[in-house]
N, C-alpha and C positions, 0 to 999 in steps of 0.2 A: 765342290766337284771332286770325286775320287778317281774319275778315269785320267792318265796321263796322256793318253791316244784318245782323243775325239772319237765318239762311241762309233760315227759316219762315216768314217777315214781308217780302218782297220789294217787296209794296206802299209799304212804307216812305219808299221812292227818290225818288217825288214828294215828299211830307212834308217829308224831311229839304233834299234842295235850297230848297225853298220858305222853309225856315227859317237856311238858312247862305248864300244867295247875295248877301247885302248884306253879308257878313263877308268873303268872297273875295278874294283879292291875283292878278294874274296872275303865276305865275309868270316868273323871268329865263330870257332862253336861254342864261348861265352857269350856270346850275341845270340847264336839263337837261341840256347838254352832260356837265356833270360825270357828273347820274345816267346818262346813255346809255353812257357810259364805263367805268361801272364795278357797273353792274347786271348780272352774270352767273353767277348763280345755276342751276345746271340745271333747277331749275321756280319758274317766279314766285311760287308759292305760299309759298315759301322764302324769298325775300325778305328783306332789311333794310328795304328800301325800302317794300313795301306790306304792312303791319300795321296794325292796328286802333289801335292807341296810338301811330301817325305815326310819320315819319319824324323825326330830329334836323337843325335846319338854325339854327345862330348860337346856338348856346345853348338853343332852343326844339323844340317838335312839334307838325308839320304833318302835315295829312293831303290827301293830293292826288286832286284832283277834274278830272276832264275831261267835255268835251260834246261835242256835233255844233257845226262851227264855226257862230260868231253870223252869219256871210255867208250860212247856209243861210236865216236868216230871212229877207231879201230877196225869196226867190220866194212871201212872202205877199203879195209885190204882184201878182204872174204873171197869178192871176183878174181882175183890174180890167185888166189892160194887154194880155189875147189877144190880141185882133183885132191891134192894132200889133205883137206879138212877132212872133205866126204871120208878119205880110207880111214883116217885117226876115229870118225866117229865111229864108222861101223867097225872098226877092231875093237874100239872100247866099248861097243855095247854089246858085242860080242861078249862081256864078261857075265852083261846082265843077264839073272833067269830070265828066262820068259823073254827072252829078244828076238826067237823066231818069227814071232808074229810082226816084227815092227818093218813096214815097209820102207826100203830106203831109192826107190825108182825114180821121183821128182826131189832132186837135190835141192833147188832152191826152196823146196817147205824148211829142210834141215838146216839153210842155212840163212834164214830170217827169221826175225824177233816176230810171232804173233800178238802185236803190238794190243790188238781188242781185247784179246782172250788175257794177255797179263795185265791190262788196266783194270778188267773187271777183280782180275786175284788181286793187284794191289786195294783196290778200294773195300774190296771186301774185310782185306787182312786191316784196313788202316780204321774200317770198325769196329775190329773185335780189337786193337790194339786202345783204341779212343776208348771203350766202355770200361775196360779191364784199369784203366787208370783216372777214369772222373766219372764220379756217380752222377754229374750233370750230362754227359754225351749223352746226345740226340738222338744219338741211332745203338742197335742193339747186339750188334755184329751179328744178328743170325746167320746169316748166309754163308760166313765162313764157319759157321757151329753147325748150319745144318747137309753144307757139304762137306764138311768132316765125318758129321754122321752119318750121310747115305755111305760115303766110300769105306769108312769102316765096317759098315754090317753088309758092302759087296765082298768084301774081303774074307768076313768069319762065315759067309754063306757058299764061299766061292770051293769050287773045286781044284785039283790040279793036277798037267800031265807034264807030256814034255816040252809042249811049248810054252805053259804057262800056267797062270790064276785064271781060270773061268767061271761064269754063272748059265747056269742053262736057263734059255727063253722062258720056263716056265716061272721059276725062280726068281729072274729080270721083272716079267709081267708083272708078280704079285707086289715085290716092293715099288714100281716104279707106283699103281694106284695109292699103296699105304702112301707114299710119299707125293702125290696129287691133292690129296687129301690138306694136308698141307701148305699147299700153292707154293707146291717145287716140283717141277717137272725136268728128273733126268735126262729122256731121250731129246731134251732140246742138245746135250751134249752130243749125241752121235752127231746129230749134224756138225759140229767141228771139224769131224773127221773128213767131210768131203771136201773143205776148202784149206784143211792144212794138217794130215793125219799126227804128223809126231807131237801135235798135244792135245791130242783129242783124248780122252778119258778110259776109254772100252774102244777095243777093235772088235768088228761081229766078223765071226767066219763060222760058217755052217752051223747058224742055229744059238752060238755060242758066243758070250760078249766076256773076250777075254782083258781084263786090264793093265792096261798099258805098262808093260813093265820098267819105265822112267819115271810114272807115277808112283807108283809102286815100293822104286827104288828112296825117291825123293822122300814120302811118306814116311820109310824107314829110316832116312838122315835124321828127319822133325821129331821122332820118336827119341832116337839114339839122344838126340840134344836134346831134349827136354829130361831125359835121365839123366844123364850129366850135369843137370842145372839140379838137380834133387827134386824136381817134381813127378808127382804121383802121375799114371795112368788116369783118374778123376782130372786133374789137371791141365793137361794135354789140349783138351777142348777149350777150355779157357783160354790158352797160350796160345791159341791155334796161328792167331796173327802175328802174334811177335814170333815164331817161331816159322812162319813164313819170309818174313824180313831177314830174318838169318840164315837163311838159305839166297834169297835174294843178294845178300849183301855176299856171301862166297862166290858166287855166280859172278857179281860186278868185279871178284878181285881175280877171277881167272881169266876176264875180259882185258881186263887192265896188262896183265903181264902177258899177253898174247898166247892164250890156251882157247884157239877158237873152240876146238872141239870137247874141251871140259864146257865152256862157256854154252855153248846150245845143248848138251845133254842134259845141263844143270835146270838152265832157264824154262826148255819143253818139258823136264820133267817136274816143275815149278805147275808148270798152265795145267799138265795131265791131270795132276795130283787135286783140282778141282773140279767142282759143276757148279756154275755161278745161275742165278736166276737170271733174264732175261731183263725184266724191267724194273729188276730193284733199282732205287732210285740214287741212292748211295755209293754204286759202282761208275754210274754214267757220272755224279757228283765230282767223286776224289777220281777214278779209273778214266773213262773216257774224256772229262771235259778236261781233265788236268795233264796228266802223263801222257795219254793218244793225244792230247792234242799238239803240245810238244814238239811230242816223234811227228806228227803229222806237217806241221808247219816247217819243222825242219827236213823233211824231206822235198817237200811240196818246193816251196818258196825259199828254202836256206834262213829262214830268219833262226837265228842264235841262240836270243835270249828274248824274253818278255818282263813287261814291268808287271812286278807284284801284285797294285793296286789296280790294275784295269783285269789282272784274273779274278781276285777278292770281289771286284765289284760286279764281272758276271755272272762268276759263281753262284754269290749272294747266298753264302751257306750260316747253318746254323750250329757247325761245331768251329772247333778252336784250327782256325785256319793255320797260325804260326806253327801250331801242333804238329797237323799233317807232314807242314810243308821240313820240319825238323824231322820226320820219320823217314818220309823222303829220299832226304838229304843222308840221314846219317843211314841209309840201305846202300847207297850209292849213285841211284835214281837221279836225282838232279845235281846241280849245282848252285851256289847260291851266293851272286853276286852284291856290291852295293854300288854307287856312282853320284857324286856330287848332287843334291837337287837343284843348283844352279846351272852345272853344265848338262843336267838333261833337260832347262828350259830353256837353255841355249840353241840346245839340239832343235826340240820343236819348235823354236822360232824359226831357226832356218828353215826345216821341212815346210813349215807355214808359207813363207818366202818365195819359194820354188813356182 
């Protein structure tokens, strides 16, 4: 058995954290390095590493436990602090070109993580990150090569005035087909915009689908740092994912020292800065089942933290699970616990108990 939570009792999850989280050790980043290493297993499920009766680590067994990073709880201060966030944002994007067009009317879009729209950026980026370092990865990071490549040739096709980069409709049309062609369909991204504008990709006004100038911005951070690393413009594309995490990981460090308002222009201009496909199966993989599910659970329900092996063994993936979860981790993304595997079969005895 690999699941530590009976597959039928899922509720459990709150329970069990509630009762092992004052047992917890953070794990070293010589421990995961090692497991990222050497977790390659063609389905997580498989695993050495995530089993129900722990992992062996110095003689002992541990069972490892991860959460939604502790910086996320920060923005339970966001409600008492609006009023001052909202002004900080809109004076800092006041700096940005092209900010005319951003609408800032529903404050709470500005002042929540679109948690869907960054799980699909992260899984995308943790493909092109997997490929770019094992010729075995399963998957081929398209998606973040081939959203890198529609927003770049919006860009060299784009116009500009004074509020901004835009493409006229005719212009839009012709590549959204070239790009149909393909099984990518941009104008799935305008719809972002009606359920959460500040990281929607293109804003249309009159005709014209101007881009989003925090994407834009963001875009040109990924640039900036990838010259600075000595890579070519060729490059760029390949890097696209690891150079998404380093944007991510600055984003977690100005959440951390309480810069809400760096923190949401960073993060929406993170989501803008792509167009994910729909039902690549890769993002729902690493993005939705992993990271939204997390944020989700910890909103929902308060559970914590989750055991390792009962996500490995959902999941049931076919890349380097420890991998991911070391990408993760070192963006800022999660946290990543350990806890006696005796006192977490202690735990579910009692639960059992009850």
């Amino acid at each position: 058995m690999s699941r530590v939570i009976p597959v039928k009792t899922p509720s459990w999850d709150f329970t069990l954290w509630e009762l092992v989280k004052d047992d917890v050790v953070q794990i070293s980043q010589e421990d995961i390095d090692y497991i990222a290493a050497r977790d390659s297993w063609p389905s997580s499920r498989k695993s050495e590493y995530w089993v129900s009766e722990g992992r062996e680590i110095n003689g002992e067994r541990v069972i490892d436990f991860i959460s939604l990073s502790r910086n996320f709880e920060n923005l339970d201060q966001v409600e008492n602090l609006e009023d001052s966030i909202m002004e900080d944002i809109q004076r800092k994007s006041r700096g940005i070109q092209g900010s005319e067009v951003l609408n800032f009317q529903n404050r709470e879009d500005w002042l929540e993580v679109n948690w869907p729209i960054l799980a699909k950026v992260v899984g995308a980026a943790v493909a092109s990150v997997g490929k770019s370092e094992y010729d075995s990865w399963p998957y081929s990071g398209k998606d973040a090569r081939v959203s890198h490549s529609f927003m770049s040739e919006m860009r060299k096709i784009s116009n500009k005035n004074r509020k901004g980069n835009y493409v006229d409709r005719k212009d839009w049309d012709a590549e959204i087909i070239r790009y149909r062609q393909r099984n990518f369909d941009p104008n799935s991204a305008i719809l972002r915009g009606q359920s959460h504008p500040p990281t929607c990709p293109f804003i249309e006004k009159s005709g014209r689908y101007y881009l989003n100038p925090l994407g834009v911005k963001s875009h040109g951070k990924m640039k900036d740092i990838n010259k600075s690393l000595g890579h070519s413009a060729k490059e760029f594309r390949d890097n696209h994912g690891t150079l998404t995490f380093m944007l991510i990981k600055k984003a977690m460090e100005k959440l951390s020292s309480g810069k809400f308002e760096d923190f949401f222009i960073e993060i929406h201009g993170i989501c803008a800065g792509h167009v994910m496909r729909e039902e690549a199966l890769v993002l729902h993989k690493i993005g939705l089942h992993l990271v939204s599910n997390l944020a989700s659970r910890k909103a929902t329900r308060g559970v914590g933290g989750m055991p390792v092996p009962d996500i490995a063994h959902s999941l049931d993936t076919g890349f380097r699970f420890g991998f991911v979860l070391k990408i993760l981790h070192d963006a800022g993304l999660i946290d990543w616990y350990t806890v006696d595997a005796e006192r977490v079969s202690e735990a579910i005895a009692e639960i059992k108990s009850r």
